[in-house]
C-alpha positions as CSV (number, residue, x, y, z in Angstrom):
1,X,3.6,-2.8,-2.3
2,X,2.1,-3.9,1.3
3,X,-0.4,-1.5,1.3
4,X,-1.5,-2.3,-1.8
5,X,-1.6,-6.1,-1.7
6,X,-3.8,-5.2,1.9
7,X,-5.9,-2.8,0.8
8,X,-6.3,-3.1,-2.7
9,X,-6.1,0.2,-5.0
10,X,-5.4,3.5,-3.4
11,X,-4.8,7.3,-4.0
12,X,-1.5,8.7,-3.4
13,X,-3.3,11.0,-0.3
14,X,-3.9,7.4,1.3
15,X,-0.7,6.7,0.7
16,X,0.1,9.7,2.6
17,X,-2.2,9.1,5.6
18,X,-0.9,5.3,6.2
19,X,2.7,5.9,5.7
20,X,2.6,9.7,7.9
21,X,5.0,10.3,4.9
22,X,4.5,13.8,2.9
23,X,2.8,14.0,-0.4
24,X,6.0,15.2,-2.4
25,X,7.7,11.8,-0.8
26,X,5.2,9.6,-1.9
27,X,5.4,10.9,-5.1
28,X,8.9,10.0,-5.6
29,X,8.2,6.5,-4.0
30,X,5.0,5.9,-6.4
31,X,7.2,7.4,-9.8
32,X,10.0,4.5,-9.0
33,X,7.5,1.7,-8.2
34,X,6.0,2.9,-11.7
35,X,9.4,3.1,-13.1
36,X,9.9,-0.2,-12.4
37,X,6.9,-1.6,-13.4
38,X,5.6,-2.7,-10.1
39,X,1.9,0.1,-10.5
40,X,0.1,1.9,-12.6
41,X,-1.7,4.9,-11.8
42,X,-4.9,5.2,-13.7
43,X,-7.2,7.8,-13.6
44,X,-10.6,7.5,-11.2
45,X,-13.4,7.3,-13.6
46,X,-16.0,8.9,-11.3
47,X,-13.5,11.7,-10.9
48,X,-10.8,12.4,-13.4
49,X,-9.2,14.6,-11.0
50,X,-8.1,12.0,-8.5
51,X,-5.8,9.4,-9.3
52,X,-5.7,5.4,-8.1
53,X,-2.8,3.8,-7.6
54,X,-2.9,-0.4,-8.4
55,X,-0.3,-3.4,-8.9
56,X,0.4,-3.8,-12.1
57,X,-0.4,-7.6,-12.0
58,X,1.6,-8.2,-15.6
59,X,3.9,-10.6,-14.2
60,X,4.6,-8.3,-11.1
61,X,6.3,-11.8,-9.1
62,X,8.8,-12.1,-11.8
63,X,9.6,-8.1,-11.3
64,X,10.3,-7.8,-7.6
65,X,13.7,-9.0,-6.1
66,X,13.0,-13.1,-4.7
67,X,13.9,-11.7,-1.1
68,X,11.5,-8.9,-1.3
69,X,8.8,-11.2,-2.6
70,X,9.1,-13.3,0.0
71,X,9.4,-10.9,2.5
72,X,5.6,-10.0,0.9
73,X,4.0,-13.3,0.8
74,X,5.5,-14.3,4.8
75,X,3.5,-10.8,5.3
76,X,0.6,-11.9,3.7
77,X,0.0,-14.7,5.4
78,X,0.7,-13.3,9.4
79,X,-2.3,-11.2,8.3
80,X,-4.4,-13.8,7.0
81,X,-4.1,-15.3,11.1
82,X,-5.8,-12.6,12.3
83,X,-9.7,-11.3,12.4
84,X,-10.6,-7.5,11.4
85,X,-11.2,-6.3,15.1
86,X,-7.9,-8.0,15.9
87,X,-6.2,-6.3,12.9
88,X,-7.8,-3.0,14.2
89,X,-6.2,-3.6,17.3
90,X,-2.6,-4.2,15.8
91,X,-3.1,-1.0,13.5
92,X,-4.2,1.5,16.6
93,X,-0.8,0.0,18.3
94,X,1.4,0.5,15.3
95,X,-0.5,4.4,15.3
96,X,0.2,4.9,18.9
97,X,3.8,3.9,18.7
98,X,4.5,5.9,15.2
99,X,3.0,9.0,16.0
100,X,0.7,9.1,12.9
101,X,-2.7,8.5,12.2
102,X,-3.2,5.8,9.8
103,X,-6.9,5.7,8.5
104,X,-8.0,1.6,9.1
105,X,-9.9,0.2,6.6
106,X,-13.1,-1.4,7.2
């Protein structure tokens, strides 16, 4: 739900690339975040092939546990403190100490 409060909509492959997590895992997390109402996956209307994941902003607060939720908004706004070259900086950290490669958004 992170990612997608940062970055907006995103494919299951970026899923993929930000978490380091394999595709068949983020399936399973994406079909119980749909489950529960929390996205929708909606087809990309350039490409049909390709689907877009997005919050499903029906009353999506009133869904998620209150702890959760707040757990969200506190992240929300440590991110809104810092500039994109500083967030940059915090990303290429977070990739050096996981391992992965997480693609930053610009």
């Amino acid at each position: 739900m992170t990612l997608l409060d940062v970055h907006g909509p995103l494919t299951p492959g970026q899923f993929a690339e930000m978490t380091g997590l394999k595709t068949g895992t983020v399936t399973g997390v994406l079909d119980r975040l749909e489950n529960a109402w929390l996205v929708r996956p909606e087809r990309d209307r350039a490409d049909r092939r390709k689907v877009i994941v997005s919050i499903n902003q029906d009353d999506r607060r009133n869904r998620v546990d209150p702890h959760h939720q707040q757990q969200a908004d506190r992240m929300l706004e440590l991110l809104k403190r810092y500039d994109d070259g500083q967030l940059e900086v915090i990303a290429d950290f977070m990739r050096t100490v996981s391992g992965t490669s997480w693609p930053v958004k610009s």
